[in-house]
py3Dmol code that shows the C-alpha trace and the ligand (Angstrom):
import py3Dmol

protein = """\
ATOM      1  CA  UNK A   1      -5.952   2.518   3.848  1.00  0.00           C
ATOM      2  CA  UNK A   2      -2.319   2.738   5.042  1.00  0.00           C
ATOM      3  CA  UNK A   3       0.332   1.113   6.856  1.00  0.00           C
ATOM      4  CA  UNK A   4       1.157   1.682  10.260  1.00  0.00           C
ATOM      5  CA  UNK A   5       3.784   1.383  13.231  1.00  0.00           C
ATOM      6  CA  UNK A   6       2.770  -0.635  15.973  1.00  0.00           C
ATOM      7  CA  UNK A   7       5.281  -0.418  18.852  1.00  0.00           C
ATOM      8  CA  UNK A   8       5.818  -2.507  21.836  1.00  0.00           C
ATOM      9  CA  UNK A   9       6.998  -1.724  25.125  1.00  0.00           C
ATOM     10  CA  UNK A  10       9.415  -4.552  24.993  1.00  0.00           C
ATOM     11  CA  UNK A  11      10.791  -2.869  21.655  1.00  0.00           C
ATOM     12  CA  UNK A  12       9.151  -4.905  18.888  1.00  0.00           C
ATOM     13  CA  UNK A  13       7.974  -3.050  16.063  1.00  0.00           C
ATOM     14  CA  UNK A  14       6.555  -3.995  13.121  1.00  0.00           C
ATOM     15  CA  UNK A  15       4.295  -2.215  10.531  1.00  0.00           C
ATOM     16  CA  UNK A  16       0.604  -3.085   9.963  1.00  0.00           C
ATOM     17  CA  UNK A  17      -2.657  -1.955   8.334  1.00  0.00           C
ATOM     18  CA  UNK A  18      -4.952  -1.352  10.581  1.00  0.00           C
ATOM     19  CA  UNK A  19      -7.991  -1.055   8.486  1.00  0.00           C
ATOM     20  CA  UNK A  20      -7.090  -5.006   7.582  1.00  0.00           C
ATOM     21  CA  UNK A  21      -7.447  -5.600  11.380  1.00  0.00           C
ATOM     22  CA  UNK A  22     -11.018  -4.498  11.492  1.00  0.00           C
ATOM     23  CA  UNK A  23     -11.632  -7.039   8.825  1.00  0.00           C
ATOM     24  CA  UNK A  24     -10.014  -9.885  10.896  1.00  0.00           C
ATOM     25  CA  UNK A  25      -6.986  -9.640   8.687  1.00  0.00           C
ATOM     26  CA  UNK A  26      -4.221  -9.061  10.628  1.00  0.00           C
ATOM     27  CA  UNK A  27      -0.928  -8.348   8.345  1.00  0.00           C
ATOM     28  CA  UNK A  28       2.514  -7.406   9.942  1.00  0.00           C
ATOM     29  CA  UNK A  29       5.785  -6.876   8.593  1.00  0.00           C
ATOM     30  CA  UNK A  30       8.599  -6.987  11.546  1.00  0.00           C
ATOM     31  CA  UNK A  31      11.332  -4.282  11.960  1.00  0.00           C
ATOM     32  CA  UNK A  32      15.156  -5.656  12.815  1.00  0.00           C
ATOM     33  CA  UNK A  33      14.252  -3.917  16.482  1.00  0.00           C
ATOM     34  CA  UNK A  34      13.978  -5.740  19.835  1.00  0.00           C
ATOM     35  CA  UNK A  35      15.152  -9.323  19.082  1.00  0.00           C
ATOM     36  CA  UNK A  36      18.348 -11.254  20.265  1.00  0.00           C
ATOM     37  CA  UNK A  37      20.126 -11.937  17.396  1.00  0.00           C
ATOM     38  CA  UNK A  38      24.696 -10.762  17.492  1.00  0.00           C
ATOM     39  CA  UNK A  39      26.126  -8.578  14.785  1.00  0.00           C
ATOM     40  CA  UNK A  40      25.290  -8.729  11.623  1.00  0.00           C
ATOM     41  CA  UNK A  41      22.626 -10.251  12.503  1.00  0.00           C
ATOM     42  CA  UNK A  42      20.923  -7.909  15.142  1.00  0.00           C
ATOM     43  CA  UNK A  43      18.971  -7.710  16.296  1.00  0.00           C
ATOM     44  CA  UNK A  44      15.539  -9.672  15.343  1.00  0.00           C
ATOM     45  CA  UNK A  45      16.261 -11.927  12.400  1.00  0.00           C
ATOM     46  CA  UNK A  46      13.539 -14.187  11.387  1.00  0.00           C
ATOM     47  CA  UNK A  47      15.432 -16.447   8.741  1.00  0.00           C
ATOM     48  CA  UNK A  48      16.638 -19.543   9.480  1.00  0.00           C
ATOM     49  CA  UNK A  49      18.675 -19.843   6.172  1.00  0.00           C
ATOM     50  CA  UNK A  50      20.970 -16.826   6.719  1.00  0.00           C
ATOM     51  CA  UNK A  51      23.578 -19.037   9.064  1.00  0.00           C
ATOM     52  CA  UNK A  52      22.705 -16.872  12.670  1.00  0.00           C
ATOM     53  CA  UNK A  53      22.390 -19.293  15.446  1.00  0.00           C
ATOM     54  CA  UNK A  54      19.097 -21.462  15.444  1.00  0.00           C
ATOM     55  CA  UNK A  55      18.624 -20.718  18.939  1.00  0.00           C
ATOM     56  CA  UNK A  56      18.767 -17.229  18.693  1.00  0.00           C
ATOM     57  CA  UNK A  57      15.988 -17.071  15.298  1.00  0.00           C
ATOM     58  CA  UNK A  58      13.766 -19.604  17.382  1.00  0.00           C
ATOM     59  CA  UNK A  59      13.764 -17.211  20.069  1.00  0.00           C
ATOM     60  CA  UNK A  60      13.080 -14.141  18.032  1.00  0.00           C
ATOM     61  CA  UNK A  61      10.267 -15.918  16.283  1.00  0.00           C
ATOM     62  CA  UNK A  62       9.174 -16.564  19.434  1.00  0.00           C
ATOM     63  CA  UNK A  63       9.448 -12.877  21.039  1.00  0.00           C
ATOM     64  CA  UNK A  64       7.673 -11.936  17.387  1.00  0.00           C
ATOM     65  CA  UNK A  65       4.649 -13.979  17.126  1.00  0.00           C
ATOM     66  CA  UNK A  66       3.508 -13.501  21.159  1.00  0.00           C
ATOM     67  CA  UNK A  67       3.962 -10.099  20.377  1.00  0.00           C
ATOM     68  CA  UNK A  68       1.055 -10.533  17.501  1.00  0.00           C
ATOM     69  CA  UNK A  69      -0.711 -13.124  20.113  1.00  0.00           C
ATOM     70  CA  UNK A  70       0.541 -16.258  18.046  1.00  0.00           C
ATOM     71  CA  UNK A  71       2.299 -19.164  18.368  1.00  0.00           C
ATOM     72  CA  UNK A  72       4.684 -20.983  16.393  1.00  0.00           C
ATOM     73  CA  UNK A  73       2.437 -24.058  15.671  1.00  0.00           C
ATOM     74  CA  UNK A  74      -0.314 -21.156  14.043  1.00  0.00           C
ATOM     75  CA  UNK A  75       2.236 -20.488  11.199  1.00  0.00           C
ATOM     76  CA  UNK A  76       3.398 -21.721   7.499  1.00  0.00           C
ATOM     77  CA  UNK A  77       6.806 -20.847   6.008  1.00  0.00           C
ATOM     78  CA  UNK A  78       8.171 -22.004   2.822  1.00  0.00           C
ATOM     79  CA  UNK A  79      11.562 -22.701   1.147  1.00  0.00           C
ATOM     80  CA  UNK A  80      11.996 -19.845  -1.035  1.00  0.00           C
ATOM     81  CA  UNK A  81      13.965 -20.206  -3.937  1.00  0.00           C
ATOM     82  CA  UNK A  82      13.415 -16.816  -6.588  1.00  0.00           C
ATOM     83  CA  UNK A  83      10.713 -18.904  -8.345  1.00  0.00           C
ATOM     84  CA  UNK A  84       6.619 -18.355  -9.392  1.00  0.00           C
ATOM     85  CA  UNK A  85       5.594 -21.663  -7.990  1.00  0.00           C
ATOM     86  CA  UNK A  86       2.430 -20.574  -5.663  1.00  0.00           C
ATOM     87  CA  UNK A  87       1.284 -23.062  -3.092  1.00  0.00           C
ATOM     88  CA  UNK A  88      -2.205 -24.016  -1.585  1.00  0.00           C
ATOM     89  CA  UNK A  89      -2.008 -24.492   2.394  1.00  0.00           C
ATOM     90  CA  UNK A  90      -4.068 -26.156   4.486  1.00  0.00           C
ATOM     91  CA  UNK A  91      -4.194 -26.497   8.556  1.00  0.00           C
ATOM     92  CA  UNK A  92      -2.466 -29.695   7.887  1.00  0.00           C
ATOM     93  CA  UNK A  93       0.849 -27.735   7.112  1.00  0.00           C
ATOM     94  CA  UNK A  94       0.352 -25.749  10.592  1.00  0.00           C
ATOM     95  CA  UNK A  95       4.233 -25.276  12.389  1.00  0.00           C
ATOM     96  CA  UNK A  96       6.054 -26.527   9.033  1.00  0.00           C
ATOM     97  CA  UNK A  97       9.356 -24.876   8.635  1.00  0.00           C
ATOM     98  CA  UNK A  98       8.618 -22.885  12.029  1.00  0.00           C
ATOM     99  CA  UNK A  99      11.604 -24.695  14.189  1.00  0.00           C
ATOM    100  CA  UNK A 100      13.657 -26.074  11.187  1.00  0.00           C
ATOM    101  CA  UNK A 101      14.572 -25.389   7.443  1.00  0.00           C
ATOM    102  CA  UNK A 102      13.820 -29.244   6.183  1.00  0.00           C
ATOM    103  CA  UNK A 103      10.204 -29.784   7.174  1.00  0.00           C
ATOM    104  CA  UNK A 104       9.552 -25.774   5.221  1.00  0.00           C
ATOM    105  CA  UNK A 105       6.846 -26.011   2.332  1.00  0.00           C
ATOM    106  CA  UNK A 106       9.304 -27.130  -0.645  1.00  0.00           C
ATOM    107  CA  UNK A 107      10.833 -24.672  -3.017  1.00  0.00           C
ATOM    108  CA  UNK A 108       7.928 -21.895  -3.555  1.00  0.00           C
ATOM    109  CA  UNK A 109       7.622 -18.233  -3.363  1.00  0.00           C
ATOM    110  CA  UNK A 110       3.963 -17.798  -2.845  1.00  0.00           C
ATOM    111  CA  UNK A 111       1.261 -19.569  -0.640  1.00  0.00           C
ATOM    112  CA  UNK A 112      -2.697 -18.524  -0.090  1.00  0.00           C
ATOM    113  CA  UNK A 113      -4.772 -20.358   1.599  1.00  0.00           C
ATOM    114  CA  UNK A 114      -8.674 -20.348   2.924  1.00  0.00           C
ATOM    115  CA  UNK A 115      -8.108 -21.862   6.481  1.00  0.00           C
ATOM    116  CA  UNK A 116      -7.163 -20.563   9.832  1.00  0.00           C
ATOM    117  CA  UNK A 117      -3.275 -20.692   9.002  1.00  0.00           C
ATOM    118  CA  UNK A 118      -0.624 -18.078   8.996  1.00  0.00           C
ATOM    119  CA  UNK A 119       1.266 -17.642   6.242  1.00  0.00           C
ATOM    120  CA  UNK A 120       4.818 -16.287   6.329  1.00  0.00           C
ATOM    121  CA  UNK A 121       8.062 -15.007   4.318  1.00  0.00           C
ATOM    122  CA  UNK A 122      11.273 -13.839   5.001  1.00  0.00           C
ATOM    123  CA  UNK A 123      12.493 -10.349   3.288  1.00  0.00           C
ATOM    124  CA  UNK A 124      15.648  -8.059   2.927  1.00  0.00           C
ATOM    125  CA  UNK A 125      15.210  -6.065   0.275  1.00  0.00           C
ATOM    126  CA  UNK A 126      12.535  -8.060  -2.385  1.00  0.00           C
ATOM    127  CA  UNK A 127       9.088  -7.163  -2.151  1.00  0.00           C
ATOM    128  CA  UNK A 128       6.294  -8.554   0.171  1.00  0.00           C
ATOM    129  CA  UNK A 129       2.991  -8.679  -1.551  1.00  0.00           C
ATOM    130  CA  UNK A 130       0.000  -9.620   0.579  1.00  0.00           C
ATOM    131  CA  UNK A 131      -3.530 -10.473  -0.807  1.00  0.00           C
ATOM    132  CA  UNK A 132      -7.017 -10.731   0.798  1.00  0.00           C
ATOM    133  CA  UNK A 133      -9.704 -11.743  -1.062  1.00  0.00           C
ATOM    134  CA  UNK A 134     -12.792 -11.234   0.960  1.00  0.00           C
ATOM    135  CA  UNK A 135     -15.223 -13.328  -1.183  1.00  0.00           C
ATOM    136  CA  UNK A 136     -13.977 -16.451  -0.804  1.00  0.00           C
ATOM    137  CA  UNK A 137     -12.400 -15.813   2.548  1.00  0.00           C
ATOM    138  CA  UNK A 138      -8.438 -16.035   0.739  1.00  0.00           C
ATOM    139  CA  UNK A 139      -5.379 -14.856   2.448  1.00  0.00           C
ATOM    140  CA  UNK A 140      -2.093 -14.922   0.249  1.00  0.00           C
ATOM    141  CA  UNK A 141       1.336 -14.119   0.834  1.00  0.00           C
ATOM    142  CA  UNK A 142       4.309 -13.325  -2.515  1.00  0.00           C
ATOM    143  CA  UNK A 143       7.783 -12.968  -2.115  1.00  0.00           C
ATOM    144  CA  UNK A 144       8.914 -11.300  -5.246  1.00  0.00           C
ATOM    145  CA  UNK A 145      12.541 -10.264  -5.870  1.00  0.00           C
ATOM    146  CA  UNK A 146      13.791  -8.917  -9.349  1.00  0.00           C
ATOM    147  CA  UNK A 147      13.035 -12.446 -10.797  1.00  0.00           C
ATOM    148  CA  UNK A 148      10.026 -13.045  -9.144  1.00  0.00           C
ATOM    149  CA  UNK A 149       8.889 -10.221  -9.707  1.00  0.00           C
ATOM    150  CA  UNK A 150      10.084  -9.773 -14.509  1.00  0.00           C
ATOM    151  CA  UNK A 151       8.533 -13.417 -14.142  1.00  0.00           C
ATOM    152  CA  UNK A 152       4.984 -11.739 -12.468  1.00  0.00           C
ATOM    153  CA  UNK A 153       4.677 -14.105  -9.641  1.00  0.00           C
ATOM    154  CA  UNK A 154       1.965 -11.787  -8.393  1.00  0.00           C
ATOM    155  CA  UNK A 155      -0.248 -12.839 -11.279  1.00  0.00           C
ATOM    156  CA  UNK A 156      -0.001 -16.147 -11.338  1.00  0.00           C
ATOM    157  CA  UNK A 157      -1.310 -15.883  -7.316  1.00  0.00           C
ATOM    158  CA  UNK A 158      -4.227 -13.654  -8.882  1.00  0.00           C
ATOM    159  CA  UNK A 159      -4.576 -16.858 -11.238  1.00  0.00           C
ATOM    160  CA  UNK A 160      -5.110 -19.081  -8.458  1.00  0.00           C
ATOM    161  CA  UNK A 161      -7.379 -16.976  -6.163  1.00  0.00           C
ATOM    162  CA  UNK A 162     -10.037 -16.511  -9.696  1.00  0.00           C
ATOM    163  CA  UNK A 163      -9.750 -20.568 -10.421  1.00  0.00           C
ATOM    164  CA  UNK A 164     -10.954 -20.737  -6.369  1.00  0.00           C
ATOM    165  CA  UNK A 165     -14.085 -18.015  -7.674  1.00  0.00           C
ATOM    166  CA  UNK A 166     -12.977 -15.028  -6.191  1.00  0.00           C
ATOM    167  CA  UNK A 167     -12.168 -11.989  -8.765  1.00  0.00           C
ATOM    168  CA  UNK A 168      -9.312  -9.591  -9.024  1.00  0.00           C
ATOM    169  CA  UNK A 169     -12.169  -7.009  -8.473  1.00  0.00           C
ATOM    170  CA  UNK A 170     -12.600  -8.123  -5.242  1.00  0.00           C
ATOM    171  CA  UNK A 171      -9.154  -8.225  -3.930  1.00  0.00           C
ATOM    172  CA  UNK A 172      -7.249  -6.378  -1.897  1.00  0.00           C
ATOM    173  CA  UNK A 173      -3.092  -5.748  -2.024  1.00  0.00           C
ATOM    174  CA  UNK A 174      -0.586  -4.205   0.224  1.00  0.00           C
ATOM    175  CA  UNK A 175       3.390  -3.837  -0.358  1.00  0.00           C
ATOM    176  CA  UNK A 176       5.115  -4.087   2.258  1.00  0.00           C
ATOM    177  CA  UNK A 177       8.274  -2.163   2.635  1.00  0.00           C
ATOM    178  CA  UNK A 178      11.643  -3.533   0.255  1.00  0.00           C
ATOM    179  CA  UNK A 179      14.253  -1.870  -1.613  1.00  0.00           C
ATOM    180  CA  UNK A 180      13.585   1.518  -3.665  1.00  0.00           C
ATOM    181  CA  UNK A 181      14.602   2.643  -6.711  1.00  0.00           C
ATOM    182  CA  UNK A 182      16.423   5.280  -4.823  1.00  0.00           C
ATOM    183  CA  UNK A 183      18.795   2.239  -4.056  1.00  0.00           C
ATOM    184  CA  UNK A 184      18.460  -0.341  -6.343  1.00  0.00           C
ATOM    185  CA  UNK A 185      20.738  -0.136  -9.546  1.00  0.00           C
ATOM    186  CA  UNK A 186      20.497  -3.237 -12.186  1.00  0.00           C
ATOM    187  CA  UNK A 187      22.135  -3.827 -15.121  1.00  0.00           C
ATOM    188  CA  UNK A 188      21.263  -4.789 -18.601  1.00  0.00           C
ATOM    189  CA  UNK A 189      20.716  -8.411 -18.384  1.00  0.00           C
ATOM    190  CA  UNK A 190      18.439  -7.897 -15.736  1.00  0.00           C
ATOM    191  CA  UNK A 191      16.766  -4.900 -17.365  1.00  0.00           C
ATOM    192  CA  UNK A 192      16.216  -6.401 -20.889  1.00  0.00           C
ATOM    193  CA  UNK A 193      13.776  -8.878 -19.118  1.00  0.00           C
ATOM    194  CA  UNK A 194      11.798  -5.981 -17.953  1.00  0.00           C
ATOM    195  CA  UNK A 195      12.122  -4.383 -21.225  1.00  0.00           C
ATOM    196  CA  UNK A 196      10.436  -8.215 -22.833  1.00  0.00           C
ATOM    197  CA  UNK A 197       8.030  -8.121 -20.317  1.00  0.00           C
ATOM    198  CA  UNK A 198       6.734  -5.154 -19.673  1.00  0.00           C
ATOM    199  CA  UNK A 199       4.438  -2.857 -21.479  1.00  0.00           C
ATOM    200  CA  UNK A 200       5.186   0.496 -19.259  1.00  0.00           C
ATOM    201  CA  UNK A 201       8.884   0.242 -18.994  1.00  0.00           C
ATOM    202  CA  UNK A 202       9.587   3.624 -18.576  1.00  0.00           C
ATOM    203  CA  UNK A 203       7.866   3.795 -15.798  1.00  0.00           C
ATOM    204  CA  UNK A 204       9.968   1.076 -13.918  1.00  0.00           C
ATOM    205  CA  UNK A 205      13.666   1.309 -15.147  1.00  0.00           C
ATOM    206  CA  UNK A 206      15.416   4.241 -15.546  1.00  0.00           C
ATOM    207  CA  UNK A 207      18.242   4.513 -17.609  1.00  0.00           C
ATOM    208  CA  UNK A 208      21.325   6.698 -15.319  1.00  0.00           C
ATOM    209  CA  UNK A 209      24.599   5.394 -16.925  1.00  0.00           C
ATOM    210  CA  UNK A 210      25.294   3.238 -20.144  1.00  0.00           C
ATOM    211  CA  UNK A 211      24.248  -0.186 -19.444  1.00  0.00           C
ATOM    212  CA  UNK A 212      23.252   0.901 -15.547  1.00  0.00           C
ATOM    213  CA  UNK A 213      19.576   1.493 -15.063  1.00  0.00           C
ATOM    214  CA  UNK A 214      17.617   2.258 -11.760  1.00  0.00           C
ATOM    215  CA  UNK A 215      14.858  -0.289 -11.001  1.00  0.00           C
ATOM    216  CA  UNK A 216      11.245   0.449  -9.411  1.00  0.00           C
ATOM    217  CA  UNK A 217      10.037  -3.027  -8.081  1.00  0.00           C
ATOM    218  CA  UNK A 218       7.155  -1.740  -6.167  1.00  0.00           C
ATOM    219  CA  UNK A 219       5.802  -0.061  -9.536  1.00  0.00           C
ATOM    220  CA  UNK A 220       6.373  -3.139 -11.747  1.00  0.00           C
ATOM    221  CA  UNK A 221       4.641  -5.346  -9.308  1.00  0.00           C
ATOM    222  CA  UNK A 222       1.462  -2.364  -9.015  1.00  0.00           C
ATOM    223  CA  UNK A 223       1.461  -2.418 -13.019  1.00  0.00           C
ATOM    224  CA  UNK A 224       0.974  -6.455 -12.942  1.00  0.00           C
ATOM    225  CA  UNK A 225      -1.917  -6.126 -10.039  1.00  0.00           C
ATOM    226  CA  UNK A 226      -3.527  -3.733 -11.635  1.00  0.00           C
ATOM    227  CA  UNK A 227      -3.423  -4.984 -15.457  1.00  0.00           C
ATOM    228  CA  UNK A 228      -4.722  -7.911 -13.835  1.00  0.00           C
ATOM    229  CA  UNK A 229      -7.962  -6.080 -12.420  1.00  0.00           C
ATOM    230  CA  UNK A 230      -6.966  -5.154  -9.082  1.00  0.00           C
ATOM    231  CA  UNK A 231      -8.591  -1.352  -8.598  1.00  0.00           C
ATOM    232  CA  UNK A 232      -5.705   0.733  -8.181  1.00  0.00           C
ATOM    233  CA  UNK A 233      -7.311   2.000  -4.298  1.00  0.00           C
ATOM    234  CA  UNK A 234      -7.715  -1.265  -3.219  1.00  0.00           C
ATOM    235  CA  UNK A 235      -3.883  -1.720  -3.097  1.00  0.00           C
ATOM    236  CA  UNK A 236      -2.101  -0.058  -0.188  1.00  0.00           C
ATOM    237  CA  UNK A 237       1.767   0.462  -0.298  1.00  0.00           C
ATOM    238  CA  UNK A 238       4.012   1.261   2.302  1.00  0.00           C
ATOM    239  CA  UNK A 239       6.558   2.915   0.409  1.00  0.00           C
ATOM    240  CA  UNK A 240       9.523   2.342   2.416  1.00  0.00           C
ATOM    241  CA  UNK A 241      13.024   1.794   0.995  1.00  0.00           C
ATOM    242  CA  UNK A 242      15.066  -1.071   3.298  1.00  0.00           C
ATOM    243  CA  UNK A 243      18.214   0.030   1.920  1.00  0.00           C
ATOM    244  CA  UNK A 244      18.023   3.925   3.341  1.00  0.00           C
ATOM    245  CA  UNK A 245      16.257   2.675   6.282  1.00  0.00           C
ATOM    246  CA  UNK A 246      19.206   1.196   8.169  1.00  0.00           C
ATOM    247  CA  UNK A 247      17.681   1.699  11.689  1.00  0.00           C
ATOM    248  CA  UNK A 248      14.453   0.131  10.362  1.00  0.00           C
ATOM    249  CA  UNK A 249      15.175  -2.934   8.006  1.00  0.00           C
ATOM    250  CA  UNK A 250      17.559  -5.560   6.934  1.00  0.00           C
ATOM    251  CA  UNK A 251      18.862  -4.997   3.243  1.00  0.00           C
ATOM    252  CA  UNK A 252      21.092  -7.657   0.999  1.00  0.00           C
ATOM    253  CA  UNK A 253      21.993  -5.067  -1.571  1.00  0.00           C
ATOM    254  CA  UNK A 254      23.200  -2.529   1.653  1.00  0.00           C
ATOM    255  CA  UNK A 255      24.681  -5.474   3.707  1.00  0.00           C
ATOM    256  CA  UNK A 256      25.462  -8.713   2.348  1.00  0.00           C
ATOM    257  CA  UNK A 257      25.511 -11.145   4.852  1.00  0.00           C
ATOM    258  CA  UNK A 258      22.909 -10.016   7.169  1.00  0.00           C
ATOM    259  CA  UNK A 259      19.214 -10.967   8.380  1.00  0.00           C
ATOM    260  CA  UNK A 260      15.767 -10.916   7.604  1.00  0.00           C
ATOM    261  CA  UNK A 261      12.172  -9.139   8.329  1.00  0.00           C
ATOM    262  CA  UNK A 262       9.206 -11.522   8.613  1.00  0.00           C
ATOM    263  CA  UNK A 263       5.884 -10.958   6.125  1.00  0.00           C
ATOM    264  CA  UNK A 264       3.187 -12.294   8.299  1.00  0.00           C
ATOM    265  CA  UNK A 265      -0.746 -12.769   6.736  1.00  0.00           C
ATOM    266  CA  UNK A 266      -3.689 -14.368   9.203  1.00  0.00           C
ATOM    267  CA  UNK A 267      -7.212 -13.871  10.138  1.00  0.00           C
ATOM    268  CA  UNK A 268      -7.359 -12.625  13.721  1.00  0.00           C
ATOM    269  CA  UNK A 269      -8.335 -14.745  16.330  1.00  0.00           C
ATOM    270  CA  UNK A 270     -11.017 -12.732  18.030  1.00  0.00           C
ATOM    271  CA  UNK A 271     -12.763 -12.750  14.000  1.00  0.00           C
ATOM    272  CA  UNK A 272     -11.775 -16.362  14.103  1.00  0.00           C
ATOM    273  CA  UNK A 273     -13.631 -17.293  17.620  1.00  0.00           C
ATOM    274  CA  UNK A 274     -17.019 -14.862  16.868  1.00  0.00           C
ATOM    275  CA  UNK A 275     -17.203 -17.065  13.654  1.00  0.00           C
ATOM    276  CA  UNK A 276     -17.097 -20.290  16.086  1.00  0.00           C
ATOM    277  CA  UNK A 277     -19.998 -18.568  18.195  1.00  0.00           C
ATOM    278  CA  UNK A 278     -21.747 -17.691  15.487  1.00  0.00           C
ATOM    279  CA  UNK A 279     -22.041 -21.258  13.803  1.00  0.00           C
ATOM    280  CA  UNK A 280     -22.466 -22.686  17.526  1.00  0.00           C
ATOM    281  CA  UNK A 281     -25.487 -19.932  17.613  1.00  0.00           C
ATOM    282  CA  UNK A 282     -27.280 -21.466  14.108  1.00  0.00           C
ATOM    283  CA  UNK A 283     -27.107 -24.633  14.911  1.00  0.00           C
TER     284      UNK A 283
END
"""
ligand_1 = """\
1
ZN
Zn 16.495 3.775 -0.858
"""
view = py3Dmol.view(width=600, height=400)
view.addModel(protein, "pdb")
view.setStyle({"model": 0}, {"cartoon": {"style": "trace"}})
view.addModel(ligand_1, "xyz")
view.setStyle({"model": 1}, {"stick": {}})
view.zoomTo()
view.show()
């Protein structure tokens, strides 16, 4: 199980997991290539929230999604704020926050849901966490920077996928790309939270100058997923740093003012219309 390029002729390209797809779970996580978006923007920022023209996001979400064979109106996006809050979406929510910030699903950093909805976050730098949960037919998205991620925000979506019966046993994981500990340096006020909340700490901070430690996100949130029953080869990781990959991806801590990659999660349509036949075909 591993992630993949998948590359366009019209220059979109975005990573994937192709053994997903065969399960009807398609998962993509966009590159900055392709889009229409001016400097510092360019070129295919997803985020609305970033202050790049509207027009030019709305038409890169556009370019994005037909590239996957969606449409806006298929997708969810949420107001992320750094939080743990996770949300439960239905097809009711379908299009929310798509063409504007206001009508986004209110201040939360993580939304599963069972329905045929597509679930998306925006990412430069913290970690995209995707969950499918075959049993019960769960998809889940996390967005999970340094706070998100000391305050386990992957666990508490693990919480919520066992109250809807589905076990941790049963899940599957993938991390998308986000920024490495090659690049990302914290410092101790950030660090002593990992210290409090972690058992393995060694393992995710390391110490390089007094007070200056080098932080591994990717292996804090694997150490939560795992502690919390996930088996270790069910999650797949893409292990790609956004900050070294300047061709690639968007990063904050690299940048500043700059834009984002898109996390998209949802079932494919073809596995979406042989379930249709199928029910047609019983009844
Ligand atoms: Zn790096």
């Amino acid at each position: 199980m591993r992630w993949e390029w998948e590359r366009s002729r019209n220059g979109i390209q975005y990573l994937t997991i192709p053994e997903w797809s065969k399960w009807g779970i398609k998962v993509a996580f966009s590159s900055r290539e392709g889009g229409v978006s001016r400097s510092p923007y360019h070129s295919l920022n997803l985020a609305l929230h970033v202050n790049d023209s509207t027009k030019d996001v709305l038409h890169n979400r556009e370019i994005f999604l037909a590239e996957l064979g969606y449409r806006m109106d298929d997708i969810v996006v949420a107001e992320q704020v750094h939080g743990i809050k996770v949300k439960a979406i239905t097809e009711m929510d379908k299009g929310r926050g798509m063409q504007d910030l206001l009508s986004a699903i209110p201040k939360c950093d993580s939304m599963i849901t069972s329905e045929d909805v597509g679930l998306m976050c925006f990412f430069a730098d913290c970690v995209p966490i995707y969950f499918y949960c075959p049993q019960i037919g769960l998809i889940g998205i996390a967005h999970a920077g340094w706070k998100g991620t000391a305050h386990k925000i992957v666990k508490e979506v693990l919480t919520r996928i066992k109250l809807a019966g589905g076990s941790a046993e049963g899940c599957y994981a993938a991390i998308g790309p986000c920024i490495g500990a090659c690049c990302y340096e914290v410092d101790e006020h950030v660090a002593i939270i990992f210290k409090e909340n972690f058992n393995n700490v060694s393992t995710i901070l390391t110490e390089t100058a007094e007070g200056k430690y080098k932080l591994d996100l990717v292996k804090a949130n694997q150490e939560i997923l795992i502690s919390e029953g996930i088996l270790p080869e069910n999650i797949c990781c893409a292990e790609l740093c956004t900050a070294c990959q300047a061709d690639h991806f968007y990063s904050y801590r690299r940048d500043g003012i700059t834009g984002r990659m898109a996390a998209l999660i949802i079932k494919e349509k073809k596995f979406i219309y042989l379930a249709f036949l199928r029910s047609i075909m019983e009844e």
